[in-house]
C-alpha positions, 0 to 999 in steps of 0.5 A: 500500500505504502509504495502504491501511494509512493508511486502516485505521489512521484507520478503526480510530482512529475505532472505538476514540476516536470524536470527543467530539460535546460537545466538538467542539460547544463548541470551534465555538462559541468560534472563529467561523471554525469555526462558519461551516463547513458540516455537510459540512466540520465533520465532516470537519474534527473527525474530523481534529482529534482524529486530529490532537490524538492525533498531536501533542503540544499541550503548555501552557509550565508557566507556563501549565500551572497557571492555564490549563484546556487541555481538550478543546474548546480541544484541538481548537479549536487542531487544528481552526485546524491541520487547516483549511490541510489540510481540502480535502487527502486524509488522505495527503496531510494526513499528509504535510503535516505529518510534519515536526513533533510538537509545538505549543507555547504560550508564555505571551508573545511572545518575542525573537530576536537576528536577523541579516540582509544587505541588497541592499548586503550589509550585515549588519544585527541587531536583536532581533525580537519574535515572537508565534510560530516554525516551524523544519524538524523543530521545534515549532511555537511560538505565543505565548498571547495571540495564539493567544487572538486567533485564531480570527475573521475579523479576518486573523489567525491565529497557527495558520495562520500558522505552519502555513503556514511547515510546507507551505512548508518541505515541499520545503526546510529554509527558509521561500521562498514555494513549498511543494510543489505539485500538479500541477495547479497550474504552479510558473510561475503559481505564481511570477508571481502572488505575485511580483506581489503582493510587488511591489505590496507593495513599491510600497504602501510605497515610496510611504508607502502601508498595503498591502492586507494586513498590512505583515508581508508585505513583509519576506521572501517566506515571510512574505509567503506565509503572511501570505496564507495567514491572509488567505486563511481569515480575511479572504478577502474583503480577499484577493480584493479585492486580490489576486484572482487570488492568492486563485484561486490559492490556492482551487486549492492548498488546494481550498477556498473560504473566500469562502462561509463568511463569516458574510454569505455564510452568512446570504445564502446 
């Protein structure tokens, strides 16, 4: 019942706020990691990120209110990063993915935070750590605007994604712990033995003075490491699946997508 009545109110969404066609065009052309995408997911994906730029809040720091245009193609450009976690999902299940929050936030720099945290010994250890963004349970998502302005490519990084990634994995606990819900195709077992494979590998590039195959931030906690991947995952799919590619099979499954084909040599080979 409840997904019949999802269902209507998107469809009746759609006839009343019809997706700006211009506007869904420009913000493409600004991200490559948009541009790239089939015909097919395009659409899908523009109908889902102006639904979505209805639904949230996407809201400018007033610092940066008043010098920044925030109009509609950089609306949904930010959207569109969002909703691309959720683009192989049924809208009820993208509904449900992201029902834990309301807002994104968009500061004008990276911030601080005082940090607290017990080593293997039980040591407690502070220090201040910078951060270009932050997800909390129920919270806004809050990005810094420099790095949202270096999302968007095939570079491996990915502000949105990132912290997108923080809210599935918080969808079955009040914290960040490297398993999100998942489906029932895919076994919690596998799940666990894949990436505590990579986490060790992780940890084994390091201990030996080695640069890991993937951003370093993944080493620091297995959220972290989880979301690192998952930015690896649509923005840099093909050092994902050169590492790691059993993780990346894992992944095309959990997210029902293939993000290896929309490379821009993928897309002009194929």
């Amino acid at each position: 019942m409840f997904g019949r009545l999802r269902r209507w109110r998107a469809e009746r969404f759609e006839t009343r706020h019809p997706l700006p066609a211009n506007a869904w065009a420009e913000a493409r052309a600004r991200l490559p990691l948009l541009t790239c995408l089939g015909s097919d997911e395009a659409e899908r994906l523009g109908r889902r990120a102006w639904r979505f730029v209805h639904a949230k809040r996407l809201s400018l720091h007033p610092e940066l209110a008043s010098s920044t245009p925030f109009d509609e193609p950089a609306q949904l450009a930010l959207a569109a990063q969002a909703c691309l976690l959720t683009l192989g999902w049924s809208d009820d299940d993208h509904d449900e993915a992201y029902s834990g929050f309301h807002e994104i936030l968009i500061l004008p720099e990276a911030f601080h935070r005082q940090v607290e945290e017990m080593d293997e010994f039980g040591v407690m250890h502070a220090y201040e750590d910078e951060r270009a963004g932050e997800t909390s349970h129920q919270g806004p998502v809050v990005v810094a605007f420099p790095d949202l302005m270096e999302s968007g490519d095939f570079s491996g990084f990915n502000v949105v994604i990132h912290e997108l990634a923080h809210k599935l994995d918080m969808g079955n606990s009040l914290d960040v712990d490297g398993f999100p819900p998942l489906p029932r195709d895919i076994n919690p077992k596998e799940w666990h033995r894949i990436f505590t494979a990579v986490w060790d590998d992780l940890q084994a590039h390091l201990e030996r003075g080695e640069a890991p195959p993937i951003d370093d931030y993944a080493a620091t906690h297995p959220g972290e490491c989880f979301a690192v991947c998952c930015e690896h995952f649509f923005t840099a799919p093909d050092v994902l699946v050169g590492a790691y590619p059993e993780l990346y099979d894992l992944l095309r499954r959990y997210f029902r997508q293939d993000p290896l084909g929309r490379l821009p040599d993928a897309t002009a080979d194929a």
